[in-house]
ZAVOTI-426259 format. One line per 3 residues: their letters; for each residue y, z, x of C-alpha. Coordinates in pm, 1 decimal, decimal comma. Each point is the difference from the previous one (the first is absolute). Example, Ala and Ser with C-alpha at 12.3 -4.5 7.8 and 13.67 -1.06 7.14 Angstrom:
<sites>
as> -450,0/780,0/1230,0  344,0/-66,0/137,0
</sites>
This chain:
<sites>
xxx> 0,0/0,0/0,0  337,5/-112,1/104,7  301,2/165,2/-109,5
xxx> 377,2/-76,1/106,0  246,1/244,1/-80,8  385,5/-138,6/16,3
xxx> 151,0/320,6/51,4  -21,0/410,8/-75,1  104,3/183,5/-254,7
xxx> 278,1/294,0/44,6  -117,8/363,2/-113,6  220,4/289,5/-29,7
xxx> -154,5/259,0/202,9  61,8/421,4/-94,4  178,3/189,1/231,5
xxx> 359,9/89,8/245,2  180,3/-277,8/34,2  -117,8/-391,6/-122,8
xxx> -337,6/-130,2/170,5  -65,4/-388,1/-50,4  -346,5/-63,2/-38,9
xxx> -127,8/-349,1/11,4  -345,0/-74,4/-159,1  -147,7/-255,4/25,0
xxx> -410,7/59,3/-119,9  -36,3/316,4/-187,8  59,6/56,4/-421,0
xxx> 317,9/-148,1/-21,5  40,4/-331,1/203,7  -370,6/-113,2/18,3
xxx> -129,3/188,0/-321,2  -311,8/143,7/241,7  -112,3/312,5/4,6
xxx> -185,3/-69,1/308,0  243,0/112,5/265,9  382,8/-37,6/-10,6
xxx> 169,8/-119,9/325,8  375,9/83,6/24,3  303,5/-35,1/267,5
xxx> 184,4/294,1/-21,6  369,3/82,0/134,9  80,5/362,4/43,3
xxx> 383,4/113,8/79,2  67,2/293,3/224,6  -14,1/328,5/-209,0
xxx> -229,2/-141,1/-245,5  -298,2/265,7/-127,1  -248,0/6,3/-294,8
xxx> -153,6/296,4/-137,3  -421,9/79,6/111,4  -206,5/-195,1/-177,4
xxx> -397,3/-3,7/-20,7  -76,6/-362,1/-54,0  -377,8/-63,4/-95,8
xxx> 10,7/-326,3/220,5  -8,1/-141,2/331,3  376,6/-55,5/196,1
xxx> -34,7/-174,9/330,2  387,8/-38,2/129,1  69,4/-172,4/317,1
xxx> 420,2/65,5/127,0  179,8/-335,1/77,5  311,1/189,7/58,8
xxx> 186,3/270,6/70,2  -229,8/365,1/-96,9  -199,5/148,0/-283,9
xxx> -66,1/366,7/-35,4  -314,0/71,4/-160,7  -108,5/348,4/-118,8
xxx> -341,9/84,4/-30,2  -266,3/237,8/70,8  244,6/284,3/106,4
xxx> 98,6/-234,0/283,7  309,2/-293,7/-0,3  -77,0/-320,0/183,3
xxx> 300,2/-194,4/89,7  -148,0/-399,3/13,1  251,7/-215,0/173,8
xxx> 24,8/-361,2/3,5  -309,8/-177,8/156,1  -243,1/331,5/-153,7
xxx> -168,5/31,6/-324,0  -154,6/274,4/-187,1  -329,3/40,8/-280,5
xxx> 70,5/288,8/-278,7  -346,4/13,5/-164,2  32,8/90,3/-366,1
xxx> 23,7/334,9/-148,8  198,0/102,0/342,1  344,0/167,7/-112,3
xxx> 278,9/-203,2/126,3  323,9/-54,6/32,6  206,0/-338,9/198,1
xxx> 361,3/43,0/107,1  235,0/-208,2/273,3  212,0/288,9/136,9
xxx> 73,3/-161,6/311,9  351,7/-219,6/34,7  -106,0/-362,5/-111,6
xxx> -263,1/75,0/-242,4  -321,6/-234,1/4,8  -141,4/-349,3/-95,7
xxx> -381,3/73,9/-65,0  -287,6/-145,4/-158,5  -231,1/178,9/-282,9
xxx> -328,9/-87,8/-42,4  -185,9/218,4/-327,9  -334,2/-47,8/-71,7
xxx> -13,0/6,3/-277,0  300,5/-126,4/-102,7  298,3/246,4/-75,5
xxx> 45,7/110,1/-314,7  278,9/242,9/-172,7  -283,4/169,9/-121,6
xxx> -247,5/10,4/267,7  283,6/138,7/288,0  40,1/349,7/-166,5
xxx> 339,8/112,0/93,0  106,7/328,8/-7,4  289,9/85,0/-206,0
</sites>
């Protein structure tokens, strides 16, 4: 099966500050439940509260720095390193450092507004 997709589609993401997410497989933009594969951009400052997704998120850094909570420990995954959160995990992503981040999220299975279990 071939499948060309012209272009993502822009989801508001929860949290400080605006964070563009580009999907472009995943429930919105390819209708797949499969796995959802989205660009995301990530000012300085930006934070999200812990969440406890029950799926997948592989996220490799194209720029700049991503904090990632998790375990009782923070990673900080720089551009050129990527990071697996296995599902269930409690975690929470923020871009603290001056420039934010450019990253890539992989979920398997795909992301869901139900499935990522935010905390309020």
């Amino acid at each position: 099966m071939i499948r060309m997709i012209k272009g993502p589609s822009l989801i508001k993401a929860p949290g400080i500050l605006e964070k563009k997410i580009e999907e472009y497989f995943g429930n919105v933009n390819s209708k797949s439940g499969d796995v959802s594969i989205a660009l995301m951009n990530s000012p300085s400052g930006w934070e999200e509260p812990f969440q406890k997704p029950s799926f997948d998120e592989y996220t490799v850094v194209l720029d700049g720095e991503l904090r990632v909570e998790c375990g009782g420990a923070i990673y900080e995954v720089k551009a050129g390193e990527a990071i697996l959160v296995g599902k269930n995990e409690r975690v929470r992503y923020s871009t603290p450092a001056e420039g934010g981040a450019r990253y890539l999220a992989v979920c398997l299975p795909a992301f869901s507004p139900d499935t990522v279990h935010r905390e309020n």
